[in-house]
C-alpha positions as semicolon CSV with decimal commas, in nm:
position;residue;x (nm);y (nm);z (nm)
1;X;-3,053;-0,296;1,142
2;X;-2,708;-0,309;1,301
3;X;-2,777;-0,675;1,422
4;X;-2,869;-0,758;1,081
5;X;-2,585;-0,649;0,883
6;X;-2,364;-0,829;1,109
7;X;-2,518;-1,155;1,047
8;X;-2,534;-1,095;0,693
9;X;-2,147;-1,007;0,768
10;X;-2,071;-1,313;0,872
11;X;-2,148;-1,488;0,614
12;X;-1,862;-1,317;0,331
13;X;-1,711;-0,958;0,185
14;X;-1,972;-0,969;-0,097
15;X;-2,309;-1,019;0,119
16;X;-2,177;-0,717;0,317
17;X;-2,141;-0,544;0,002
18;X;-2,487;-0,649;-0,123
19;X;-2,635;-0,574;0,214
20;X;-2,501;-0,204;0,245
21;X;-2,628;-0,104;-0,101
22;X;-2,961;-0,288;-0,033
23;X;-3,022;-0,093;0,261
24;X;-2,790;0,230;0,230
25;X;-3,089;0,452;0,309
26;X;-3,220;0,295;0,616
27;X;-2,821;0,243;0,717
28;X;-2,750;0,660;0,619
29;X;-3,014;0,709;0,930
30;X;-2,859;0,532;1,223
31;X;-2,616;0,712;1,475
32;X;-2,301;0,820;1,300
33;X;-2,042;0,644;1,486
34;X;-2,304;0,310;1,386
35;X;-2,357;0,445;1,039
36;X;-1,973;0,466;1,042
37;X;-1,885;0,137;1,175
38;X;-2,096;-0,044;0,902
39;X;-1,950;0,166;0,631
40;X;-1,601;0,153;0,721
41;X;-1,700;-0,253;0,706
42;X;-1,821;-0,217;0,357
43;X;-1,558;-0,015;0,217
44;X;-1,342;-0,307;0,334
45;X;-1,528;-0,552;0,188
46;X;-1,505;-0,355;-0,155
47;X;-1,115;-0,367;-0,160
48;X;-1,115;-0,763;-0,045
49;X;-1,393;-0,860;-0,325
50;X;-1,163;-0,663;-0,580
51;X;-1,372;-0,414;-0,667
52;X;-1,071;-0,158;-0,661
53;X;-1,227;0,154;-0,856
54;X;-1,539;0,157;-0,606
55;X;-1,327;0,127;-0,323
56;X;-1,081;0,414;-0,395
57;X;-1,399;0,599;-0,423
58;X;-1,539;0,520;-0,101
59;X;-1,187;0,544;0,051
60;X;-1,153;0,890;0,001
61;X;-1,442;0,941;0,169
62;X;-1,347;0,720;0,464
63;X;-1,026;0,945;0,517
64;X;-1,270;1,282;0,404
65;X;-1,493;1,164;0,714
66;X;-1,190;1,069;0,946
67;X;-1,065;1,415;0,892
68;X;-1,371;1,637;0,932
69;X;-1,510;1,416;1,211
70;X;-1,149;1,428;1,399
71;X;-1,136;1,080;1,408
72;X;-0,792;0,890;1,451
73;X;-0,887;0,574;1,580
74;X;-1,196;0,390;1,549
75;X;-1,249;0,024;1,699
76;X;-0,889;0,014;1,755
77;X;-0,782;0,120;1,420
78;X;-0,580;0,437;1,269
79;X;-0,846;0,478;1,004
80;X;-0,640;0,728;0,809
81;X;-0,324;0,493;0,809
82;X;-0,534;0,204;0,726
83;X;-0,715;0,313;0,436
84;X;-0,442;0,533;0,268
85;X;-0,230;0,192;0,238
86;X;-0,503;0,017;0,126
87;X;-0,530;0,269;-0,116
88;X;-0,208;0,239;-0,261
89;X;-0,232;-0,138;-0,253
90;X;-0,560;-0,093;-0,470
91;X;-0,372;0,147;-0,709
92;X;-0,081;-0,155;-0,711
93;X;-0,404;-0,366;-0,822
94;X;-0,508;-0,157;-1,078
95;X;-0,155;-0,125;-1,243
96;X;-0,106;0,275;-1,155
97;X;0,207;0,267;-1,046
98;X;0,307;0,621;-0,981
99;X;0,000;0,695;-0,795
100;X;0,082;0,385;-0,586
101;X;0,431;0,522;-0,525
102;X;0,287;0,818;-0,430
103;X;0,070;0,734;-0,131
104;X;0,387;0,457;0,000
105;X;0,607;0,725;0,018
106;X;0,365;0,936;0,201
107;X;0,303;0,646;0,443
108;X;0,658;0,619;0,475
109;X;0,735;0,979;0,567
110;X;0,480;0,895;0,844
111;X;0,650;0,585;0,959
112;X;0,946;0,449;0,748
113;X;1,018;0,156;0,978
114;X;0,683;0,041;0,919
115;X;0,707;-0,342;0,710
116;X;0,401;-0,325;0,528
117;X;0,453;0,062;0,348
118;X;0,801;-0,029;0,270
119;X;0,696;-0,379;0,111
120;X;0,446;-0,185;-0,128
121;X;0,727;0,025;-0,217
122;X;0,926;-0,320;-0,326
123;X;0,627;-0,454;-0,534
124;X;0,574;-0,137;-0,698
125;X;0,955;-0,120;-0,795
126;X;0,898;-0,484;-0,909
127;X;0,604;-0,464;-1,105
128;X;0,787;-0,171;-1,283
129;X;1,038;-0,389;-1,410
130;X;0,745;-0,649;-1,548
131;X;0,873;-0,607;-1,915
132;X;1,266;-0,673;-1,871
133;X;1,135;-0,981;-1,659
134;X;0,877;-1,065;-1,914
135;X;1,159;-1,088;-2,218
136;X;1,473;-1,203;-1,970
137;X;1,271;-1,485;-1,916
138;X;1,142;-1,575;-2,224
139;X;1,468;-1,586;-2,361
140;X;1,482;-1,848;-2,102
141;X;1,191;-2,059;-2,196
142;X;1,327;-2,022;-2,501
143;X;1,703;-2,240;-2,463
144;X;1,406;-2,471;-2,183
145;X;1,236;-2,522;-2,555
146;X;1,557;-2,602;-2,732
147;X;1,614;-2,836;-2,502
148;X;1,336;-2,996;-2,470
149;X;1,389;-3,040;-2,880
150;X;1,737;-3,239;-2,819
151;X;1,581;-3,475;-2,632
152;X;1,347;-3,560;-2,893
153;X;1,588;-3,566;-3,120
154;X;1,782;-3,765;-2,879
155;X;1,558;-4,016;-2,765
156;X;1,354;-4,064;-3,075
157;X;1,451;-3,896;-3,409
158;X;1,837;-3,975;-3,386
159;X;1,778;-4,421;-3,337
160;X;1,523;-4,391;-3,598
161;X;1,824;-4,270;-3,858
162;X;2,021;-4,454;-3,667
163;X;2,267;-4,110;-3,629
164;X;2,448;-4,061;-3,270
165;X;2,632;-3,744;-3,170
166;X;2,895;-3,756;-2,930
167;X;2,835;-3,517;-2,657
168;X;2,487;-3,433;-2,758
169;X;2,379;-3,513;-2,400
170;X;2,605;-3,233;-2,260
171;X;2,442;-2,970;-2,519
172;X;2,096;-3,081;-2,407
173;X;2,207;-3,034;-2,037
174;X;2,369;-2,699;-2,118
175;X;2,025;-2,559;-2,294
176;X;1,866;-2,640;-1,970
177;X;2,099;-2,529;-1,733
178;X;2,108;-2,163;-1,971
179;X;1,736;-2,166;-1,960
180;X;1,700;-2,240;-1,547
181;X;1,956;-1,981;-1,500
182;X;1,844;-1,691;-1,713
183;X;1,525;-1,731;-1,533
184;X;1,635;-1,739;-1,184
185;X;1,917;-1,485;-1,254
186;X;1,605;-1,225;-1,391
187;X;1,430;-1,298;-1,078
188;X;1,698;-1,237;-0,861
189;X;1,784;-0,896;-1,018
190;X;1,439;-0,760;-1,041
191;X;1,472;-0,852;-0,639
192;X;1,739;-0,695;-0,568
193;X;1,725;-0,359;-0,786
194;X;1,335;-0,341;-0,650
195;X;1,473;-0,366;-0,269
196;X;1,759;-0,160;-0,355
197;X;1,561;0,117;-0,455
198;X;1,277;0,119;-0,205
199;X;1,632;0,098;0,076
200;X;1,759;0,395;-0,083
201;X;1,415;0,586;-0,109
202;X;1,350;0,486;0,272
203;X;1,763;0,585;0,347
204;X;1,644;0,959;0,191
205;X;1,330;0,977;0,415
206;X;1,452;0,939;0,714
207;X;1,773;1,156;0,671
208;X;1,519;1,402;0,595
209;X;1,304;1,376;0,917
């Protein structure tokens, strides 16, 4: 059975996932530390086929298991470690935010010099700030569209009427230059409040160790 599932395993995440439910009775009676190898595979392949909800559920049973059983590492993995941040990237996934946060700053008290908890902090803190980016830049695409309208007007309305403007190319350059800006300027400051904040929430951890 083992040798089976791991051919089917190499193959991709989803025929592991088919293969585990297929089987999941004959798999529930091998060995545990087998039964627990090919579920800690499967649970895996849930998160990396996006099937979020299903894995948090199986996650918490993962880290239910790791506890009861004692089990830190497993295969050269901190299974607790591992699947609590994949759990909070999952949660990222789904949009819950503030359960997210929660489990990154709980991974952070554990380790806050660790790269990977403190760059799900960042994305949460930037996803939060979706909206302001959302309307910053569409007042952006906005002066882009403008524009993008003088140099119609420009380069076809205005010879047709035979009508010139002087210094109508240096209002079509300004529109664009407004729009590239606004957009990059948003970016930037979603950036830097986002890394800001996940500095100073890091900062408080660790003057609290």
């Amino acid at each position: 059975m083992i040798k089976r599932f791991r051919e089917e395993g190499l193959e991709s995440y989803r025929s592991i996932v088919r293969f585990f439910e297929r089987n999941e009775g004959e798999l529930g009676e091998l060995e545990f530390e087998d039964y627990f190898s090919v579920f800690l595979e499967y649970v895996d392949a849930l998160y990396e086929i996006g099937a979020h909800y299903k894995f948090l559920r199986f996650a918490d049973q993962v880290i239910e298991l790791s506890i009861e059983r004692n089990i830190v590492y497993f295969e050269g993995k901190d299974i607790f470690e591992y699947f609590v941040y994949r759990k909070g990237l999952a949660l990222l996934n789904l949009g819950l935010l503030n359960k997210s946060e929660g489990i990154a700053l709980e991974l952070l008290k554990m380790d806050p010099d660790n790269r990977d908890y403190k760059r799900l902090l960042y994305k949460i803190y930037y996803r939060r700030r979706t909206v302001d980016r959302i309307n910053m830049r569409m007042y952006g695409v906005v002066f882009l569209l403008f524009s993008a309208f003088a140099v119609f007007l420009e380069l076809v309305f205005f010879p047709v009427i035979g009508f010139h403007v002087s210094g109508f190319d240096l209002l079509r350059l300004g529109l664009f230059s407004i729009g590239l800006a606004l957009i990059a300027v948003t970016e930037l400051i979603s950036s830097y409040y986002s890394r800001t904040a996940m500095l100073s929430q890091v900062k408080g951890i660790k003057q609290k160790r």
